[in-house]
C-alpha positions, 0 to 999 in steps of 0.5 A: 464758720465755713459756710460763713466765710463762703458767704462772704467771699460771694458777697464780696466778689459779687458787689465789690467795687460795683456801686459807688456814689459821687457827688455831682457839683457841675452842669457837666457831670450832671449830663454825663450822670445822665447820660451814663444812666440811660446808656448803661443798657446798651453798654451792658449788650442787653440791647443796642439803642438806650429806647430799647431798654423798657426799665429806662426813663430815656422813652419819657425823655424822648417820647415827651409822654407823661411823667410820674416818677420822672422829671425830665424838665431839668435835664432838658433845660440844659439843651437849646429850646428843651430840644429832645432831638439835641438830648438824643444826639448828646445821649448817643454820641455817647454809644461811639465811645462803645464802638471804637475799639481801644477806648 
């Protein structure tokens, strides 16, 4: 019984809170969602550019290379042209909110 207690207290401390799912109902939380995905790396100090992380989908949206699991069209139709440049710019104007202290 003990044992099982310990076990639950572990399991409990190491993934409360930590997965959660939302329901994304706009344009704008969809590219936040995104955009939260491909910075999560960074955000968690395994690297310093999203592109970096070699388990991101980011490089195939970045690169234009070949997609298997990904489909970066959607993502992309959001942006001027399907400009990768401007998608780039959206996804690291997310690593300044990391930078500033007090945020």
């Amino acid at each position: 019984m003990r044992s099982t207690i310990i076990k639950n207290i572990t399991i409990l401390g190491l993934f409360q809170d930590r997965y959660y799912c939302e329901l994304i109902l706009t344009d704008a939380q969809m590219l936040e969602a995104i955009r939260y995905v491909h910075l999560n790396p960074v955000r968690a100090k395994m690297v310093k550019k999203p592109e970096a992380y070699e388990w991101s989908s980011y490089f195939i949206y970045m690169s234009g290379g070949k997609e298997g699991f990904v489909c970066s069209n959607r993502i992309l139709s959001y942006f001027k042209d399907k400009n990768r440049e401007l998608y780039k710019s959206y996804v690291e104007s997310g690593t300044l909110e990391l930078s500033t202290p007090g945020v």
